[in-house]
C-alpha positions as CSV (number, residue, x, y, z in Angstrom):
1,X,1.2,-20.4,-2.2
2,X,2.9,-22.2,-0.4
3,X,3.4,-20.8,3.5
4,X,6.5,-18.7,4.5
5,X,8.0,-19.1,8.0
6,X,8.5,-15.6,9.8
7,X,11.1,-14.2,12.0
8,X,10.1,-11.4,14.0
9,X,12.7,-9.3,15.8
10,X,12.0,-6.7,18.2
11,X,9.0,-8.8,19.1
12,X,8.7,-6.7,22.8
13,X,8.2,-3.4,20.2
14,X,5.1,-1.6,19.5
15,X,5.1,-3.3,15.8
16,X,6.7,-6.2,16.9
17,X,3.0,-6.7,18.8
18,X,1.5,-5.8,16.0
19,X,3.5,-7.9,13.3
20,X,2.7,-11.0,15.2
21,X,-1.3,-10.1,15.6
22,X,-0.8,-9.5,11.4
23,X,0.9,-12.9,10.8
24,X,-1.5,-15.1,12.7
25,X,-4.4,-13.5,10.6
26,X,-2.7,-14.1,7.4
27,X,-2.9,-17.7,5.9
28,X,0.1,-17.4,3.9
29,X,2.7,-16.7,7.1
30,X,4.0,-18.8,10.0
31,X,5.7,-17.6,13.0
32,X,8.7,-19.6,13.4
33,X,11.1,-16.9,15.7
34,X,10.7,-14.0,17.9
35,X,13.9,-12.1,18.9
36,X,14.4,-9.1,21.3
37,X,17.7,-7.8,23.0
38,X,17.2,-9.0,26.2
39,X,15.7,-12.6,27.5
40,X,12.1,-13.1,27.9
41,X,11.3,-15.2,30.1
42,X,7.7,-15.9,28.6
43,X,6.0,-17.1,25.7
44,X,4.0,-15.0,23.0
45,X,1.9,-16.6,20.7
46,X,3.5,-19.9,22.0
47,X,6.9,-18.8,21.0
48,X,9.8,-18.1,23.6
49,X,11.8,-15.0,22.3
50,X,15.4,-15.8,21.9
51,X,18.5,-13.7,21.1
52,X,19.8,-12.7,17.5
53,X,21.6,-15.7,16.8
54,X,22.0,-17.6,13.7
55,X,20.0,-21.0,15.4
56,X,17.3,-18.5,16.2
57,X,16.9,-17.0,12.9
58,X,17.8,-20.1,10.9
59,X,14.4,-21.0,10.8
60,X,12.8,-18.2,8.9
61,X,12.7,-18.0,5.5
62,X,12.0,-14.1,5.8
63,X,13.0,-11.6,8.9
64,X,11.5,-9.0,9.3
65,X,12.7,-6.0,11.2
66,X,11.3,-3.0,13.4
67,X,13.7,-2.0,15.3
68,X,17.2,0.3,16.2
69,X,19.5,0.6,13.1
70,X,22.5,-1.4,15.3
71,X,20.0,-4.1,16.5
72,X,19.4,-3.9,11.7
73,X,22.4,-4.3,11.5
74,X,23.3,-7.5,13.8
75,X,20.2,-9.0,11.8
76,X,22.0,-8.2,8.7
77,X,24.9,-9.9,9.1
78,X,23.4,-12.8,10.6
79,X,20.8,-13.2,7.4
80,X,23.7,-12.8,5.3
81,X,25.5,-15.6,6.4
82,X,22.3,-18.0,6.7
83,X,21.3,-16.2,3.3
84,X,18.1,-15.5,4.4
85,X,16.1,-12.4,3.1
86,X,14.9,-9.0,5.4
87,X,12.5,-6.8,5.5
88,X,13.2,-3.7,7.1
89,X,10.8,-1.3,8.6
90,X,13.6,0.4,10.8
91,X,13.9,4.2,10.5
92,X,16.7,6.5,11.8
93,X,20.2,5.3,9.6
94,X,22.6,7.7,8.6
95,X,23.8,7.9,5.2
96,X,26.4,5.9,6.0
97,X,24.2,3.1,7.0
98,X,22.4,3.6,3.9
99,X,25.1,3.0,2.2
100,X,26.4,0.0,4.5
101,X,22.5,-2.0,3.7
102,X,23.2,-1.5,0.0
103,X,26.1,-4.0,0.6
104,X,24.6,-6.2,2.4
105,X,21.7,-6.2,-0.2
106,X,24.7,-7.2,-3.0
107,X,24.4,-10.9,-0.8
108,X,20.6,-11.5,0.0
109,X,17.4,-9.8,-1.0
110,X,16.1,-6.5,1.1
111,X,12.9,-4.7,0.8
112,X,13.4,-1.5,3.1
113,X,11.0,1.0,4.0
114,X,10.7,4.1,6.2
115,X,6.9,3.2,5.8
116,X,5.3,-0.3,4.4
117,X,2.1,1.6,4.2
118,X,0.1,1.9,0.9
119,X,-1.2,5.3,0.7
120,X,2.1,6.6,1.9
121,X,4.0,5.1,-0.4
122,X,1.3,6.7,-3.3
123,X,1.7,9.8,-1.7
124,X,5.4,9.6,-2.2
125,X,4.9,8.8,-5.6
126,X,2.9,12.1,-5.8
127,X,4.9,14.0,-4.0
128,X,8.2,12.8,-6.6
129,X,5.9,14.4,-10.0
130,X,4.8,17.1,-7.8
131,X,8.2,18.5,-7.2
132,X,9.4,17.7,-11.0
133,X,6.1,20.0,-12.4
134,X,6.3,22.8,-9.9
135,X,10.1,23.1,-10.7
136,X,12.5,26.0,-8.7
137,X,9.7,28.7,-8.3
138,X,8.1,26.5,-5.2
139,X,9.9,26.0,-2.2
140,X,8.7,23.2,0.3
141,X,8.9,21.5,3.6
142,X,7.4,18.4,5.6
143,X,5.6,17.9,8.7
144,X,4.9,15.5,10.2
145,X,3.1,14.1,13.6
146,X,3.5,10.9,15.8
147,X,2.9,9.1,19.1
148,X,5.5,11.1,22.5
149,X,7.4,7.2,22.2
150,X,8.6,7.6,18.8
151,X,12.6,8.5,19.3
152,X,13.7,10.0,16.1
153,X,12.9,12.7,13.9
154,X,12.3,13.6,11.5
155,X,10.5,10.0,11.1
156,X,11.6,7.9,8.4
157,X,8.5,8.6,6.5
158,X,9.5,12.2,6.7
159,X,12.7,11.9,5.1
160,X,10.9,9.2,2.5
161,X,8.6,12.2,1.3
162,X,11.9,14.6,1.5
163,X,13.2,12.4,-0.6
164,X,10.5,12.3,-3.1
165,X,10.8,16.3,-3.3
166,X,14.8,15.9,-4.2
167,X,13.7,13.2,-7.2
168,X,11.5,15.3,-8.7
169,X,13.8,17.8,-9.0
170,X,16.9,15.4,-9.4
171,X,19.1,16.4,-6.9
172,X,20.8,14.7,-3.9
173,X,18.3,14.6,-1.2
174,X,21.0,14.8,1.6
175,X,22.4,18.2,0.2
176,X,18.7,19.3,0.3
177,X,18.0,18.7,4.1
178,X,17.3,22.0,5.9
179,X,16.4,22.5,9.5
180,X,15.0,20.0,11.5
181,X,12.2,21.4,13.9
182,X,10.8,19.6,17.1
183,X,8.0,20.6,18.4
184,X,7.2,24.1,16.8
185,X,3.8,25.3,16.2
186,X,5.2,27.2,12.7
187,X,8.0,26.1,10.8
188,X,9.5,28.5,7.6
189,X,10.3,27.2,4.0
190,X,13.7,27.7,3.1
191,X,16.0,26.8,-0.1
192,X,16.4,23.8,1.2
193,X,13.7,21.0,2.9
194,X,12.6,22.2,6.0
195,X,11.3,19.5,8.6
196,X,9.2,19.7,11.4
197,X,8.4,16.8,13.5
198,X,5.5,16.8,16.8
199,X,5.5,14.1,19.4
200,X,2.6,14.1,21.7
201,X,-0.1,11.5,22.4
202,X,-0.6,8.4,21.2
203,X,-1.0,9.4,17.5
204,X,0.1,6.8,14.8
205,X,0.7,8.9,12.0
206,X,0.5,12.3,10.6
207,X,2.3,13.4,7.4
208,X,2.2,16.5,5.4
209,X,4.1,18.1,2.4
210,X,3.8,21.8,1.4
211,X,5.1,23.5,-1.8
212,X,4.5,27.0,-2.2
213,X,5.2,29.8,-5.0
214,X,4.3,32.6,-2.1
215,X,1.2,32.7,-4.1
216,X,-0.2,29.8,-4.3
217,X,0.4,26.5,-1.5
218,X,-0.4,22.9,-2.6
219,X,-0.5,20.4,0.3
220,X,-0.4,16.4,0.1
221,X,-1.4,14.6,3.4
222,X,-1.8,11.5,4.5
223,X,-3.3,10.3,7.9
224,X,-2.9,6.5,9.5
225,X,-5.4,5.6,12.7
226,X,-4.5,2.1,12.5
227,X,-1.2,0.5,13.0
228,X,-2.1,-2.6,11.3
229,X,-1.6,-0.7,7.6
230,X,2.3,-0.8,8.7
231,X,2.6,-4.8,9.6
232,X,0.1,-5.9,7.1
233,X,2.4,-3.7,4.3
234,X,5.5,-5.2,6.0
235,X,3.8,-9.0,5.6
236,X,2.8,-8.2,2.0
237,X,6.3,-7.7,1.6
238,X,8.0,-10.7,2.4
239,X,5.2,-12.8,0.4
240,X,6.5,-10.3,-2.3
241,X,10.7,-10.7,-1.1
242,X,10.3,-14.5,-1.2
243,X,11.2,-15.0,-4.8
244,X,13.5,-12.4,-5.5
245,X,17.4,-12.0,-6.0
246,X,19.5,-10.3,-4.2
247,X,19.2,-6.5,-4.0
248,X,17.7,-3.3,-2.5
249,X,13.5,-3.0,-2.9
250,X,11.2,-0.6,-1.9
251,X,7.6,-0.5,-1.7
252,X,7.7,1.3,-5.1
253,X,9.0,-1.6,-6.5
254,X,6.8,-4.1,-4.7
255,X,3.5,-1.7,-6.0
256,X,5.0,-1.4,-9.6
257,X,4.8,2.4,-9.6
258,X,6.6,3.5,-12.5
């Protein structure tokens, strides 16, 4: 295989740091570009970080992006232009910008994520037959637990899992979000998806979803303790992205889950 040049933006970022520790382990991936929002006036991994800019990301045959949707979104239309293809790790978008990426994605290839980790994209997959063989008797809810520095909730694997529930019982995920809990030691089901997110510490990862009849609860949980799973997921997927069309992936699509 022959090696893929990387562009990493939000390279100051927690999984910016990690994403370039990732890519100089894996023999397949070259650094080319490091971006952040302001100038650096340093080098990392004997790159300077530059600006988004279309010289700066010329040079990548992949980006891939952890960042804030409107710094996504400047990537976006940059990539476009130099046709390159994005990953995108970035949580927080509102439907809208869900619905803006899909566009983009018409132009140049996008794998997107709320989480590029392996066992959390399985326990998606779970949670999706889960909710279709329980059917309307079980009522359910997510929570879920990160670091104090994480700024949104519920976290994009959150609403991932809250959208697995809504598949399995085919209905539009945003007409199923209920309350959004910060911080709360107890959280109630309701007809809709109930979240509940914690931020304290330095903790990676925590996620949790509950179905219950009132007689019966069935959890599926998943635990990360190693921030690694998410860049070497997110490298795995622009090996994967490389070849591809244009369009909108997932990890489900990149893992072949049915």
């Amino acid at each position: 295989m022959k090696k893929i040049n990387l562009a990493i933006t939000g390279c100051m970022g927690r999984m910016g740091q990690q994403l370039i520790k990732s890519t100089k382990k894996d023999k397949y991936t070259r650094l080319v570009t490091l971006t952040e929002n302001r100038l650096i006036n340093k080098k990392i991994s004997g790159i300077k970080p530059e600006l988004n800019t279309e010289k700066a990301l010329s040079k990548a045959n992949v980006i891939i992006d952890f960042t804030i949707p409107k710094c996504t979104f400047e990537v976006l239309r940059i990539a476009t232009k130099l046709k390159k293809k994005v990953v995108i790790g970035t949580t927080g978008f509102t439907k809208k910008e869900e619905d803006l990426i899909k566009k983009f994605s018409k132009k140049i290839p996008i794998l997107k994520a709320g989480n590029m980790s392996l066992g959390i994209n399985l326990l998606m997959y779970l949670t999706e037959i889960t909710s279709a063989s329980l059917g309307n008797n079980y009522q359910s809810k997510v929570f879920e637990v990160h670091h104090k520095h994480k700024k949104d909730h519920p976290s994009g694997t959150a609403l991932m899992l809250g959208k697995g529930i809504a598949l399995g019982k085919n209905k539009d995920f945003y007409k199923m979000i209920g309350k959004k809990y910060l911080n709360k030691k107890k959280f109630p089901y309701g007809k809709k998806i109930n979240f509940n997110s914690i931020r304290k510490g330095e903790i990676i990862g925590e996620h949790e979803v509950t179905f219950s009849s009132g007689k019966e609860i069935i959890k599926l949980n998943h635990e990360a303790f190693d921030r690694a799973l998410y860049s070497e997921g997110a490298i795995t997927a622009a090996k994967w992205l490389i070849n591809k069309k244009p369009g909108l992936y997932s990890m489900r699509n990149l893992l072949n889950f049915k």
